[in-house]
Each structure stands twice: as structure tokens, then as C-alpha cells.
N, C-alpha and C positions, 0 to 999 in steps of 0.2 A: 531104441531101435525104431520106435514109430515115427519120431521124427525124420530119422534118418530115410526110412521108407516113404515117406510123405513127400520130403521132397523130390526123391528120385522119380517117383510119379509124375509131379508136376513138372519138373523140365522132360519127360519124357512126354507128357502131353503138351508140351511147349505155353503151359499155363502161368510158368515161371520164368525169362529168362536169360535169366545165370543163378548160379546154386549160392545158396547164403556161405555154404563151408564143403570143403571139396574131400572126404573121409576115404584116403588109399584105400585100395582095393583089396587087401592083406590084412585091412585094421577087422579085428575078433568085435564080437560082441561083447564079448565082456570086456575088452578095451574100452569103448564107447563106453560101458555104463563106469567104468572106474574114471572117464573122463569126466564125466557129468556129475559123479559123487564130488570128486576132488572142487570141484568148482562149487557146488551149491558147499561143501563144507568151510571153505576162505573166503564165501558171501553169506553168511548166516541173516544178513539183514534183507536178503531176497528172498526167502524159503516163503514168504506169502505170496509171490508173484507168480501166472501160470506158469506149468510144468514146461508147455510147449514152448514157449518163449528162454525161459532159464538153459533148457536142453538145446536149443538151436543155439544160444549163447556161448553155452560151454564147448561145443564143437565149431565153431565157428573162430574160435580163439583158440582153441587146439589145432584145427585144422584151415587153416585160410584157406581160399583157392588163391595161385597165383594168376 
């Protein structure tokens, strides 16, 4: 959720922009984090890479913006 909150921030302070991944308005939190599980579990060779990067990954690939 922090990333997801991060970057909402930054295109809201025009720091960013466009949004790395575009996360429906309807998607729960705990959807996001079962996104982010599923993905660091079928990359077991990233789990040393940072959090924030792997997280923007996996929702980024879940959720593209069009």
C-alpha cells in the first residue's frame, strides 16, 4: 500500500508525470498485497531486490495504465 500511496502523491504533486501502474478504484488492499505476494512467489530469484521496486513491479504488471 506504501507504494501505491507514493505514487498517488507524486502525480498529485505533479512530481511524477504519468503513473508507473494505474490500480482501479475498487481494488482492496488486500488484493494489492495478494498481487505482490503472487509475483515475488514465481520470481523467487528477485526476493533480494528492493521491496519498493519489486512492489511497483508487480502492480505494474497487474495493473498497466492504458
Amino acid at each position: 500500500m506504501g507504494i501505491h500511496d507514493y505514487q498517488e502523491a507524486l502525480v498529485g504533486w505533479s512530481d511524477l508525470d504519468k503513473p508507473y501502474f494505474c490500480v482501479p478504484t475498487d481494488a482492496s488492499d488486500g488484493q494489492l498485497v495478494k498481487v505482490v505476494t503472487k509475483y515475488l512467489n514465481e520470481r523467487p530469484q528477485k526476493l533480494h531486490l528492493q521491496a519498493t521496486s519489486s512492489a511497483a513491479n508487480a502492480l505494474a504488471l497487474a495493473f498497466p495504465c492504458s
